[in-house]
C-alpha positions as CSV (number, residue, x, y, z in Angstrom):
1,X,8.0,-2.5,21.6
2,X,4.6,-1.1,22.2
3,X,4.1,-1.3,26.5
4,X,1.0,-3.1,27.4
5,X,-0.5,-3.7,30.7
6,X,-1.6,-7.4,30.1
7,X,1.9,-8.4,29.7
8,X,4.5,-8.3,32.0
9,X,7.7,-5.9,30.6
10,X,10.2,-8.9,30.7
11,X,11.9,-9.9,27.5
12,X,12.2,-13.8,28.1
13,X,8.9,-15.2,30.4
14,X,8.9,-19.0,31.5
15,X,6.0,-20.4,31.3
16,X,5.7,-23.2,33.8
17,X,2.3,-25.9,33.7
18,X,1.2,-27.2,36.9
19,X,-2.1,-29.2,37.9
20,X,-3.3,-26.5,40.4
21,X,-2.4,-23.0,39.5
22,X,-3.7,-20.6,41.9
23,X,-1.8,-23.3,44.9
24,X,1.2,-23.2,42.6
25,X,1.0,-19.7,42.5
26,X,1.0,-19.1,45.8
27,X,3.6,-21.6,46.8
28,X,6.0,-20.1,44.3
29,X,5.1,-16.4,46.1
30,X,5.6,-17.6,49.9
31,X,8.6,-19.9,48.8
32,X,10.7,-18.2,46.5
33,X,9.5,-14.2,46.7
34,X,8.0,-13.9,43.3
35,X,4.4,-11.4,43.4
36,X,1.8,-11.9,41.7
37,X,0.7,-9.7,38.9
38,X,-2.2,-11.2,36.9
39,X,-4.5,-13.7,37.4
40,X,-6.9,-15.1,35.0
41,X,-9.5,-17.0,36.4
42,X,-8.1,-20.3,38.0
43,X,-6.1,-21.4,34.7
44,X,-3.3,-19.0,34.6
45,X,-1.5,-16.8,36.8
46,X,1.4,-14.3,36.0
47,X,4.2,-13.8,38.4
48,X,7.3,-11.2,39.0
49,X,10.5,-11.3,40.5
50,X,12.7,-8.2,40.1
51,X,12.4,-7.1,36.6
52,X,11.5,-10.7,35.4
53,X,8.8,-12.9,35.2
54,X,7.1,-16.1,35.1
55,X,4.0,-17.5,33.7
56,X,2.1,-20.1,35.7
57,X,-0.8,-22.3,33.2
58,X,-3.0,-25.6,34.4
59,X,-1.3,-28.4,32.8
60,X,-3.7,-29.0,30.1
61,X,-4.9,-32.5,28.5
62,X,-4.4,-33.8,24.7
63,X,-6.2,-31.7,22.6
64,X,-6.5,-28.4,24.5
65,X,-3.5,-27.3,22.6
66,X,-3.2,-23.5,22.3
67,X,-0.1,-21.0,21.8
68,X,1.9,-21.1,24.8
69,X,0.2,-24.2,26.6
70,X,2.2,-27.1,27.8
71,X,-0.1,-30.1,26.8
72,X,-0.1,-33.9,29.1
73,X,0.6,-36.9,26.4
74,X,3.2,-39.4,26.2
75,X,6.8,-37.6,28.0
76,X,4.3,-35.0,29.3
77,X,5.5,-31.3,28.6
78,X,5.4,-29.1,31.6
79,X,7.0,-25.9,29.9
80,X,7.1,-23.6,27.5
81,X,9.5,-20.1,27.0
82,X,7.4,-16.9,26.2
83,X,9.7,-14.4,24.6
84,X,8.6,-11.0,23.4
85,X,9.5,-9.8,20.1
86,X,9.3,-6.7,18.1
87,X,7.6,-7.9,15.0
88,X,5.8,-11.7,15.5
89,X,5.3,-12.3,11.5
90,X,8.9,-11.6,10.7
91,X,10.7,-13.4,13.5
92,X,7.7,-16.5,12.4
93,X,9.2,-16.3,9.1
94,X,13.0,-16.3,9.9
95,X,11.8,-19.8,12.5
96,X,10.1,-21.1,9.5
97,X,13.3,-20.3,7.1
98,X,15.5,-22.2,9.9
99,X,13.2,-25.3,9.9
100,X,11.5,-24.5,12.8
101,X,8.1,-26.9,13.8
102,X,5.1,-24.3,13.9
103,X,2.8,-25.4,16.3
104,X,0.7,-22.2,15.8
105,X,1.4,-19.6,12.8
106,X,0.9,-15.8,14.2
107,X,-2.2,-14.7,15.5
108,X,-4.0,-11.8,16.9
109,X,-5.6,-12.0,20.4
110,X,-7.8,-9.8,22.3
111,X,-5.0,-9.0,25.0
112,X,-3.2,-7.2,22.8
113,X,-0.6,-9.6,21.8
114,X,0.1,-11.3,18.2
115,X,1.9,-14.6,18.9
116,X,2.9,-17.6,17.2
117,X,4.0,-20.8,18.9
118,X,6.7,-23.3,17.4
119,X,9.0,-26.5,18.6
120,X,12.8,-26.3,18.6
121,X,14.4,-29.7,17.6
122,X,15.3,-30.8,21.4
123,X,11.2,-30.8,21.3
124,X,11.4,-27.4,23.2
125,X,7.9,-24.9,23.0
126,X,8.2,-21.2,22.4
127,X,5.7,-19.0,22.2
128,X,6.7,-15.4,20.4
129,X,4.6,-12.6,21.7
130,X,4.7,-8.9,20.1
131,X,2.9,-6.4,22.1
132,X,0.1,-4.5,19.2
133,X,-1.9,-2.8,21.6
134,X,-2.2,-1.3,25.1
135,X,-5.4,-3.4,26.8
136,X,-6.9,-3.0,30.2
137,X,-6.6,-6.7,31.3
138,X,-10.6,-6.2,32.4
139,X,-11.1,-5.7,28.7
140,X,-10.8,-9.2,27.6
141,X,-11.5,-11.0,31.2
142,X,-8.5,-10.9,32.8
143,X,-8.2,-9.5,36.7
144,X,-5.5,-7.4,37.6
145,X,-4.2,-8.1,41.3
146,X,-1.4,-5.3,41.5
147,X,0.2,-3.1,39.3
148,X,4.1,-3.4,39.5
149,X,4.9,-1.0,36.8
């Protein structure tokens, strides 16, 4: 896998929704010892633990679906699991082939990540995130707050 600073270097990444995500960020730092690595804007925050990981998003509402983003309707979803994968179109394909629900087929983004997002059958989202590129989180809006590398 390529190494890139927007990401942090676990292999399995939680992502967690919550309605305020700098207050749940910061909770989740003083109460259970993770740091925080990333933080874009007031809408997403990454945090680390050891050599793990967790990704905090703002809950979103019906209709802001995006790869990776919990969305509020009816049995409101308040997770998703970020995994990072070697090769994003051929582990889409084998989901596809095992009758997997694509909620987003693979796309590149300016972070340096090609990722597709599906649904397991227990209604379960995954995003699958394959690092393409080495970007300076600053180079597509994101703000650094500490390097743990």
């Amino acid at each position: 896998m390529i190494a890139n600073r927007s990401v942090p270097t676990a292999s399995v990444i939680p992502v967690l929704a919550y309605v305020d995500v700098p207050e749940a960020a910061e909770w989740l730092c003083r109460a259970f010892g993770f740091r925080e690595r990333l933080r874009i804007e007031h809408h997403r925050a990454q945090l680390v633990f050891g050599d793990g990981a967790v990704i905090v998003v703002q809950l979103a509402a019906t209709g802001d679906e995006a790869a990776g983003t919990p969305v509020a309707r009816s049995g409101v979803v308040t997770h998703a699991v970020h995994v990072r994968v070697a090769d994003a179109r051929e582990h889409h394909d084998a989901a596809v082939r095992a009758r997997a629900r694509i909620l987003q087929p693979p796309a590149d983004h300016p972070y340096g990540e090609r990722q597709y997002a599906a649904e397991d059958p227990g209604g379960h989202r995954w995003t699958f995130s394959e690092s393409i590129a080495d970007v300076d989180p600053p180079d597509w809006g994101g703000t650094l707050v500490d390097d743990f590398e």
